[in-house]
C-alpha positions as a LaTeX table, in Angstrom:
\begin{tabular}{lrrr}
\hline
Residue & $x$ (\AA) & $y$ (\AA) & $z$ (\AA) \\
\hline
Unk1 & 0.00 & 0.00 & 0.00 \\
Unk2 & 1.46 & 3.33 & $-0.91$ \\
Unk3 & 1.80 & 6.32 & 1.36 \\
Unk4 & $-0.82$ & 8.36 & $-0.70$ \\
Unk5 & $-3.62$ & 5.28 & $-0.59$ \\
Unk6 & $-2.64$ & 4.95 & 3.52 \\
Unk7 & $-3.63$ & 8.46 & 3.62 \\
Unk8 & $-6.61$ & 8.68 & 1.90 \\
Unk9 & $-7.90$ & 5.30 & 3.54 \\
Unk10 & $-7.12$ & 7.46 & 7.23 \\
Unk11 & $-9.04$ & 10.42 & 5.58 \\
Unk12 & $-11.78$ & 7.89 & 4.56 \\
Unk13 & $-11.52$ & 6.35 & 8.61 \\
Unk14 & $-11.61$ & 9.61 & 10.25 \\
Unk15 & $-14.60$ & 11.07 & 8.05 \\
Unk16 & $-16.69$ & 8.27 & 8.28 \\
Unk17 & $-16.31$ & 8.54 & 12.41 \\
Unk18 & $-16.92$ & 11.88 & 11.94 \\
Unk19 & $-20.01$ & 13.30 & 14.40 \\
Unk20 & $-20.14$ & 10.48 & 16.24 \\
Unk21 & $-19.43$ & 9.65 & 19.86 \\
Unk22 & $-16.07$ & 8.50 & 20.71 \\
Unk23 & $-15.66$ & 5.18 & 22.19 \\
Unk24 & $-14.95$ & 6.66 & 25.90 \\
Unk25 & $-16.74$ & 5.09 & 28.48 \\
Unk26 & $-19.39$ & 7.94 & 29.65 \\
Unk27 & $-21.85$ & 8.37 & 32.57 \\
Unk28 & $-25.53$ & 7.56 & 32.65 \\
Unk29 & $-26.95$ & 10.47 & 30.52 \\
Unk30 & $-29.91$ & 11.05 & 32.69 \\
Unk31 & $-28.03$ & 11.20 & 35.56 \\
Unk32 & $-27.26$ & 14.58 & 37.84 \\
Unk33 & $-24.30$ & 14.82 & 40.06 \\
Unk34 & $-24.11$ & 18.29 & 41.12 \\
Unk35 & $-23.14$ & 20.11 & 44.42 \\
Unk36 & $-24.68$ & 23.36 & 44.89 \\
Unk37 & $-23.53$ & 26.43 & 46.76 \\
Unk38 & $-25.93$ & 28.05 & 48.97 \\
Unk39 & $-23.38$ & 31.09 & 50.17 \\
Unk40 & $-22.44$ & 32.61 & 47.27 \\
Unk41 & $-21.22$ & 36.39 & 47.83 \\
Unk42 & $-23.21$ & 39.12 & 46.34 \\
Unk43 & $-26.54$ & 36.91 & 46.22 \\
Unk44 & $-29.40$ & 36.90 & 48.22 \\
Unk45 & $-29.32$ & 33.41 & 50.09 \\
Unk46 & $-33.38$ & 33.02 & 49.90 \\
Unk47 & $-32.98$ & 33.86 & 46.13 \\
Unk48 & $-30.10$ & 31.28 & 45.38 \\
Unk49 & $-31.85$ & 28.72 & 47.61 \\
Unk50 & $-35.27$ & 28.91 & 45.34 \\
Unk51 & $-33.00$ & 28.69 & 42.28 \\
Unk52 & $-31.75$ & 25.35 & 43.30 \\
Unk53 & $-35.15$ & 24.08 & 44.11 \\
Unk54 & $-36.14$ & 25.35 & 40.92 \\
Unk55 & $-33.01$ & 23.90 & 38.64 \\
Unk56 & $-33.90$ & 19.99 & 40.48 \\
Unk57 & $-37.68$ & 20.34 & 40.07 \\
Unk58 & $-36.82$ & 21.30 & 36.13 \\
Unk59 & $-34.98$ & 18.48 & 35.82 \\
Unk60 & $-37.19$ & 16.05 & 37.31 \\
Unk61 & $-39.96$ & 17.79 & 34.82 \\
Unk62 & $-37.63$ & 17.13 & 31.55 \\
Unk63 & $-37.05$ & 13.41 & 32.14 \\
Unk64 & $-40.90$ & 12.86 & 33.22 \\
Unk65 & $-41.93$ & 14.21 & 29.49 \\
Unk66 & $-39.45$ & 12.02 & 28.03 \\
Unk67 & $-41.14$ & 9.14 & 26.10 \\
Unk68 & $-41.73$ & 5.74 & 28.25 \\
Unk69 & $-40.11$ & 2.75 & 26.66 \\
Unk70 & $-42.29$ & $-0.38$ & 26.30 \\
Unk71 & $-44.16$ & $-2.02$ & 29.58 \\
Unk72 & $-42.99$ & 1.29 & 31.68 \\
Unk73 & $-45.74$ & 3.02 & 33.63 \\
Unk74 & $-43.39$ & 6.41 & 34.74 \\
Unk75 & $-40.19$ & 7.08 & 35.14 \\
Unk76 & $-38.89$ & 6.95 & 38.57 \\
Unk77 & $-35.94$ & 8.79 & 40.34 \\
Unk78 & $-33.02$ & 7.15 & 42.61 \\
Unk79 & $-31.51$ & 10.09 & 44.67 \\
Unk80 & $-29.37$ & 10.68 & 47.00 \\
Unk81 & $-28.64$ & 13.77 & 49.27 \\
Unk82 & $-25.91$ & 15.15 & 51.51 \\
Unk83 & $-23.61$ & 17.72 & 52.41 \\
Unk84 & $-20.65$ & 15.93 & 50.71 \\
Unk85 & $-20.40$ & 13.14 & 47.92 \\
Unk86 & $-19.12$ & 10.84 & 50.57 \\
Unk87 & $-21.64$ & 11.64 & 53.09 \\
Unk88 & $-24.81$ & 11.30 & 50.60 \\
Unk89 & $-27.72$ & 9.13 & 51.49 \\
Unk90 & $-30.41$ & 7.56 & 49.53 \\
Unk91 & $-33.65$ & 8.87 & 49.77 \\
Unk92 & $-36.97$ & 9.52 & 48.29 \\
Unk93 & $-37.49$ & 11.88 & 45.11 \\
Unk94 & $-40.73$ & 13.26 & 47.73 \\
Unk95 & $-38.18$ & 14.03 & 50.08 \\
Unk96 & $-35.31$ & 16.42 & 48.77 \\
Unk97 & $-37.07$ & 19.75 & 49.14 \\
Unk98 & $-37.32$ & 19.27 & 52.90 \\
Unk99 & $-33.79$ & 18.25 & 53.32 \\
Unk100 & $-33.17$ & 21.39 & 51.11 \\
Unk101 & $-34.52$ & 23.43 & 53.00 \\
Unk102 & $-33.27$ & 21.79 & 56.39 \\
Unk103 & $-30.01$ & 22.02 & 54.78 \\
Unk104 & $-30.56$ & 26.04 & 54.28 \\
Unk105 & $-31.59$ & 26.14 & 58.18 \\
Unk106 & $-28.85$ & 24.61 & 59.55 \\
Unk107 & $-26.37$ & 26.76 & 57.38 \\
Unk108 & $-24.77$ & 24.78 & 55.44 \\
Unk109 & $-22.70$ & 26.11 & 52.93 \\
Unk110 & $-23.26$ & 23.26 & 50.01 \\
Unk111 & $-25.17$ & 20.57 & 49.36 \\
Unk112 & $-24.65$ & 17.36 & 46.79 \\
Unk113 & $-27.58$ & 15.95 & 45.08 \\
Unk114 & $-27.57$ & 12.72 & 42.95 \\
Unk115 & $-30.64$ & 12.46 & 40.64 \\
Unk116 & $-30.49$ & 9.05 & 38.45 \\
Unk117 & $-33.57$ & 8.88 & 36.06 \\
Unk118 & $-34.95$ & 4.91 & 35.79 \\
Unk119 & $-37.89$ & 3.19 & 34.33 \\
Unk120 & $-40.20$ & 2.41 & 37.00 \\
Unk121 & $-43.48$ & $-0.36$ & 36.83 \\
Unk122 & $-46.91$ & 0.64 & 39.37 \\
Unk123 & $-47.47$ & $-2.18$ & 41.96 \\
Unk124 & $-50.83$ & $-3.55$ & 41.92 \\
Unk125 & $-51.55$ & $-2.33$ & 46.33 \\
Unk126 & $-52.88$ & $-5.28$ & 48.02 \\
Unk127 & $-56.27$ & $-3.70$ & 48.84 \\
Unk128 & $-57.05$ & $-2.92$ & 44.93 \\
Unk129 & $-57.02$ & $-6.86$ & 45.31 \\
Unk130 & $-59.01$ & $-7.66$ & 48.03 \\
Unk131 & $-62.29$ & $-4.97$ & 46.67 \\
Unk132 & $-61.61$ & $-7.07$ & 42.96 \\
Unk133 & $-61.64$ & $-10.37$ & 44.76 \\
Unk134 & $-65.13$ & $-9.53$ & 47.30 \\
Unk135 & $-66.97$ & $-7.31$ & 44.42 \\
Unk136 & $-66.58$ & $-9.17$ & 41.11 \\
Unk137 & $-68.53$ & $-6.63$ & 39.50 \\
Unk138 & $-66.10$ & $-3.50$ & 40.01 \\
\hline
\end{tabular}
């Protein structure tokens, strides 16, 4: 193979790769890792506070219109909260704007949040049962 048919067989390579992902391993895409800052100087603290509330609740809005792949009945949230990385806990999706706010009144400076976005299926409650099983006619 000659030098000028090595080169235009890279040229060919590299332009048919062209606008595509790379091979390097990436994160979830519908994940959110982010610590925010409560004290930042020259802001209002109440104003930055609602502005985090407000960029999480977005979030969680964006992936809930997203389209539901097959035999999915929402998309569910796992999250985790804390004032570190290290330190964060799992809890409910219900739950972070209390610990938000609790983190605001103890004065902490930051907080981490960890939103992953997941298909989730409804559980059929076990009293939905028993009413279907006594009234046959419901």
């Amino acid at each position: 193979m000659s030098a000028a048919s090595a080169a235009a067989l890279g040229w060919i390579i590299r332009c048919s790769t062209f606008g595509r992902s790379s091979a390097r391993p990436t994160e979830h895409k519908d994940t959110v890792k982010k610590t925010f800052q409560l004290q930042i100087e020259g802001k209002n603290p109440a104003r930055v506070l609602e502005a985090t509330k407000h960029d999480i609740r977005q979030y969680l809005k964006r992936e809930r219109r997203k389209a539901l792949p097959e035999g999915v009945d929402f998309w569910d949230f796992d999250c985790k909260f804390g004032h570190t990385a290290e330190l964060a806990l799992s809890v409910h999706v219900a739950e972070l704007t209390a610990l938000i706010d609790a983190a605001a009144q103890a004065g902490s400076p930051a907080f981490y949040v960890e939103l992953l976005a997941k298909p989730g299926i409804r559980k059929v409650k076990a009293d939905s049962l028993d009413a279907a099983v006594d009234d046959p006619a419901a």
